[in-house]
Phi, psi and omega in degrees: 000140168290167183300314171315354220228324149322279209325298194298341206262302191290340190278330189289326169317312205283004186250007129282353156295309190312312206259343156325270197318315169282000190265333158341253147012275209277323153355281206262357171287312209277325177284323163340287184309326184091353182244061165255144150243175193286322189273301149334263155008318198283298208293327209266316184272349151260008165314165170218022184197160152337318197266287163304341179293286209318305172341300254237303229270305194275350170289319200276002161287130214280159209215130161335126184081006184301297205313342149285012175208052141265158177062245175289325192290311167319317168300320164303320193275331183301334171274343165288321176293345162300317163296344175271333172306340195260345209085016198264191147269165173219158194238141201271306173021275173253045154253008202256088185280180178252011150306327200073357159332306166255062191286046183158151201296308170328307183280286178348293182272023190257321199278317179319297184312312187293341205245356160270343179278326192261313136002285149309300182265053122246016162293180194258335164318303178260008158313319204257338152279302158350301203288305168283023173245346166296306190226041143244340173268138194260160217220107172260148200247117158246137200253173164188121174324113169259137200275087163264152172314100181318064165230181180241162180258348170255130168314319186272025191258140178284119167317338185278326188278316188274348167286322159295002190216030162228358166243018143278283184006287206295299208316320212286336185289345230296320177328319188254044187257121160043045165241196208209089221229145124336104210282329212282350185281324199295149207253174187280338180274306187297323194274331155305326186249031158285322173306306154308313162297326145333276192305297164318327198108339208276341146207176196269159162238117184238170176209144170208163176250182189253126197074019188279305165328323188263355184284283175286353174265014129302336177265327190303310196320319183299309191299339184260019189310005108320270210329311194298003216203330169288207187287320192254001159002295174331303181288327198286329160319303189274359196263321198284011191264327179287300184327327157257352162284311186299314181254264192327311183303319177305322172306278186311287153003252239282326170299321181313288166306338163289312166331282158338298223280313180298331182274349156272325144331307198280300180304288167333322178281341179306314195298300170308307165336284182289350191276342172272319165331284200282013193242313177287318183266033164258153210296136194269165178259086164274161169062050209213096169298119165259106169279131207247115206249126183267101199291180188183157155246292204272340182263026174043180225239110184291151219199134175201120187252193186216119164313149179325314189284340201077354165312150204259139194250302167207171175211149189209171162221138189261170170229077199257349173227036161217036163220146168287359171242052160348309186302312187289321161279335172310289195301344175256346156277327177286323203263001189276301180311332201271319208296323190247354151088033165266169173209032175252125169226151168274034219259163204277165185260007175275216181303180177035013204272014170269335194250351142304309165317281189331283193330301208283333191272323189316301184305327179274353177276002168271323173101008195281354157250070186240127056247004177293137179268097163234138168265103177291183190159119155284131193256163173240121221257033175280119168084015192272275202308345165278329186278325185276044161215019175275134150352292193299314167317316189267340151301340156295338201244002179066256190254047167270140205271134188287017171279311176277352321157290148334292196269326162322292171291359149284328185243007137315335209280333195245338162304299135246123201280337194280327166298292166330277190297342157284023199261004166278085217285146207273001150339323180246033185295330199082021218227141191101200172258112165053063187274325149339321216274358193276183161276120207262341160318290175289012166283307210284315160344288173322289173301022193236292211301326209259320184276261191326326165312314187277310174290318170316292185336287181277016186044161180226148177295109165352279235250337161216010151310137141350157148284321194315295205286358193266323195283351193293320195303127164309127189095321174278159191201154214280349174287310182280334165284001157296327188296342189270313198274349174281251192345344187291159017265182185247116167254356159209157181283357152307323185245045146287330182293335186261005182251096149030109165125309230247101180264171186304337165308296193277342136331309136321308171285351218205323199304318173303336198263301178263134223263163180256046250289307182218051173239217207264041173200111165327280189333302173292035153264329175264173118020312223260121166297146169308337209290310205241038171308315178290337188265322156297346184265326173290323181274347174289316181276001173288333189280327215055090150240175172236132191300335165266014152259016172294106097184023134307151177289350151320308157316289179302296141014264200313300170336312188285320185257041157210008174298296181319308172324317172279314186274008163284001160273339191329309163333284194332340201273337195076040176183142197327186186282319216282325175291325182255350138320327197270327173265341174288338207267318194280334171298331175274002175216146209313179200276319155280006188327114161243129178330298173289018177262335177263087162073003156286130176277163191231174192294164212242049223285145172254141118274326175234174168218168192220158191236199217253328197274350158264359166299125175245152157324153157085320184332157196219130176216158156256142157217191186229153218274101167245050179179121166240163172205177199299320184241044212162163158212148207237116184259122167309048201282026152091358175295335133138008207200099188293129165329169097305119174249125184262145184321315185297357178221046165244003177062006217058346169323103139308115173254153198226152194284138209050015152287164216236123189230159188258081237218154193250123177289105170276334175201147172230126155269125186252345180289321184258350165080032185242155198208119168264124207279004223283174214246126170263303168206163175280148149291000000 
């Protein structure tokens, strides 16, 4: 099974654990209540969804105006509404107690109406229309602008600046102003920010079906055919009429929207998933000095540069855009560059960082780094400045000031990002759709699963992984990876065993994701689980081969040219096909292998820039992918303001966050700063 596809296994237990607990519950409300039967009862302990419980669940939940027709006045009432329900009469009279509770013929038959309408939608007739008007009736979602008053809630705030910054806001909204949607069309993106906008204030949401009111008071009538035909015929007319204005519509209402909401949810965390996958797994900048430039104006443009390894070789800060001597930052960026020979940058996506880009392209078309070609690439500096003031930061870095701190972790972000970036929680990465608007447990859940998920996958060195990345490792936790790291170095994944925490379980679990690199056994250099050593040591001696020639191209060679062969043997090994695909696969590739080296994407290195106010309709640009959602993706063409590519001018081309695209400018806003997109070809 794949990892998505575990993912799916544990979350459908654990939200059958949930609704287990809750039919519980509803259960033992309802047998309270005195109103369980055998077929309730039937009905309630076989949902199988979220959706049918609340169905099954909600006439019996107490509801504004319950507390009138609770206790004695229900218990009083309840035998005329059997009777009308039967077709009889009833005489309101002499229900008319000497508490004065029901003090009048009116109040009697305004209550009656009310305990035959609860009545009704709890019935099995209408459980079951209910159930079939879920999915057959169609349901529209209607908005309606609400106009508010331009004032502020603080005395010193300028009205004018808070009128303006509550109708950029609205604006951003202006698509759902007084429209009119179908529910079953709307996509996952209109229903998070119709929902948002809800929520600001900024419009009402209403829903109605269609024909509904005349629908159902045709079906009850079939099922109630006494009441419809009897002596109280009247009353029974008005309790299906509350029962279907009061209770079931509202009823439908709050399933409707919990649907949506759930079903936009579940694609926004989806979103996130991959776009953090595919964030985690990009392709590393190896053997490569980087300088990380954190931008800036009045607190000048921060610098950090890294050695091939990430270690900080030195840091500085420049002022390139509030002094009259240029020349002199100029002269302190070129000699920062020369010293250390680099010729790669980093630079961050934040404030100044298009007129910092302007500097850094002006200087290399000038030749001021030459003989060096250097080339750049925007990183997106989402969480950097929360991680350098973070407890981790500051235990690596001692007393380095967390600005710098910054820029040090730009150009980690592009030597290695899967290293880097878990030191981030990815919430704050910048990255899905409408990541607020979510359930925010099952967000950090998710993202917890997919950042362990990326790091097993790609394994880690022991022996010089972070705490950030050890604890990350399936089976690890951040007490056992301090525990690991007071204990290094490791000459073998045996005396992983011998580390505080890590019993033979959690040794199982983990021994595979960590590699040993340069200890006394090849093999804890690979893939290949201990479990399954044995099975490698039989094909090595079967190859004539020697174990310390595993991750030579000889080795592999061989391996590669005698696979099909083995695994048509597979038997001989005593173990599935599927385990010595896994062990042949860690034997075919060098003792350094990294994964994210195959067809991942990398980063998008620059020489020049272009701004926004030079863009025309037709242009043809290249960019990078950082960001997908359900109905598009926003490419980075170096403009300071990411495109749109909408799915519908993406050709059917699937995209992932760092793919490097060829892309055609179809429309410019320049006032709202949208840049529309079409996909000419994938790099």
């Amino acid at each position: 099974m794949s990892a998505d596809d575990l993912r799916n296994v544990k979350n459908t237990y654990d939200n059958t654990l949930d609704l287990k607990q809750k039919i519980v519950s509803a259960y033992n409300k309802i047998k309270d209540l005195g109103k369980m039967d055998d077929i309730l009862e039937q009905t309630l302990l076989n949902a199988q969804s979220f959706d049918t419980f609340e169905e099954i669940y909600a006439p019996y939940k107490p509801v504004a105006g319950e507390a009138s027709i609770k206790g004695q006045i229900h218990t009083a009432l309840d035998e005329p509404a059997n009777a009308i329900l039967k077709g009889k009469s009833v005489n309101f009279a002499s229900y008319i107690d000497s508490a004065k509770t029901l003090d009048d013929v009116n109040s009697v038959r305004k209550h009656i109406i009310a305990v035959v309408a609860k009545k009704i939608s709890t019935s099995r007739p209408c459980l079951e229309y209910i159930q079939k008007l879920k999915k057959e009736s169609r349901c529209t979602l209607q908005t309606k602008k609400i106009n508010k008053r331009n004032t502020t809630t603080k005395e010193n705030k300028d009205k004018t600046s808070g009128k303006a910054k509550m109708n950029k806001e609205a604006s951003n909204f202006a698509d759902y102003f007084d429209r009119s949607f179908l529910t079953d069309r709307l996509k996952p993106h209109q229903i998070m920010a119709i929902n948002r906008a809800e929520h600001l204030k900024y419009i009402n949401v209403t829903l109605s079906f269609n024909d509904f009111s005349k629908n159902f008071c045709y079906e009850m009538r079939k099922h109630f055919e006494e009441a419809s035909r009897g002596l109280s015929s009247s009353l029974f007319e008005s309790a299906m009429l509350e029962c279907c204005n009061n209770i079931v519509v509202p009823l439908l209402k709050r399933i409707k929207r919990t649907e949506l909401k759930s079903y936009a949810e579940k694609s926004s965390l989806d979103i996130f998933n991959n776009n953090l996958k595919q964030m985690l797994l990009a392709a590393p900048t190896k053997h490569k000095t980087i300088l990380g430039v954190d931008p800036g104006f009045t607190h000048g443009c921060k610098l950090g540069m890294i050695s091939q390894n990430g270690d900080v070789l030195a840091t500085k800060v420049v002022y390139p855009h509030n002094t009259k001597k240029k020349e002199v930052q100029e002269e302190i960026f070129r000699d920062l560059m020369l010293e250390h020979e680099c010729s790669l940058i980093a630079l961050g996506n934040g404030t100044a960082c298009r007129e910092t880009e302007s500097w850094i392209t002006d200087m290399i078309s000038r030749g001021i780094f030459t003989p060096l070609q250097v080339s750049y690439t925007i990183v997106n500096e989402s969480g950097a400045s929360i991680y350098s003031c973070s407890k981790e930061a500051t235990k690596e870095f001692q007393n380095l000031d967390p600005n710098l701190i910054s820029a040090v972790s730009l150009a980690r972000r592009i030597q290695d990002p899967l290293s880097e970036l878990v030191k981030v929680e990815p919430k704050h990465l910048g990255i899905g759709m409408y990541q607020h608007d979510v359930n925010q447990k099952r967000l950090e859940e998710v993202l917890a699963d997919v950042v362990s998920e990326c790091v097993s996958f790609v394994g880690v060195d022991v022996n010089t992984a972070s705490q950030c990345l050890l604890k990350h490792v399936a089976g690890l936790s951040d007490r056992r990876a301090d525990e690991i790291i007071a204990q290094r170095p490791f000459c073998t994944r045996d005396q992983l065993l011998t580390v505080k925490g890590v019993g033979p379980l959690t040794y199982k679990q983990c021994a595979g994701f960590l590699k040993i690199i340069n200890g006394n056994n090849k093999l804890d250099a690979t893939i290949i689980h201990p479990e399954s050593y044995h099975i490698a040591k039989m094909i090595i001696k079967r190859l004539k081969l020697q174990m310390n020639q595993i991750g030579t191209d000889e080795f592999i060679k061989k391996i590669k040219s005698e696979e099909s062969a083995l695994l048509s043997d597979f038997a001989a090994f005593e173990t599935s096909l599927e385990n010595l695909q896994l062990v042949l696969e860690g034997l075919s590739k060098p003792l350094e292998y990294d994964l994210r080296e195959d067809g991942a994407s990398r980063p998008l290195f620059r020489q020049g820039v272009t701004n926004m106010a030079t863009l025309s309709v037709g242009m043809a640009l290249t960019g990078a992918v950082n960001n997908c959602t359900s109905f598009g993706y926003f490419v980075d063409i170096g403009v300071g303001v990411n495109g749109l590519l909408h799915v519908k001018q993406a050709r059917g081309v699937s995209l992932h966050v760092g793919d490097r695209v060829e892309v055609k400018i179809s429309n410019i806003e320049l006032e709202r700063k949208r840049i529309g997109l079409e996909l000419v070809l994938k790099l």
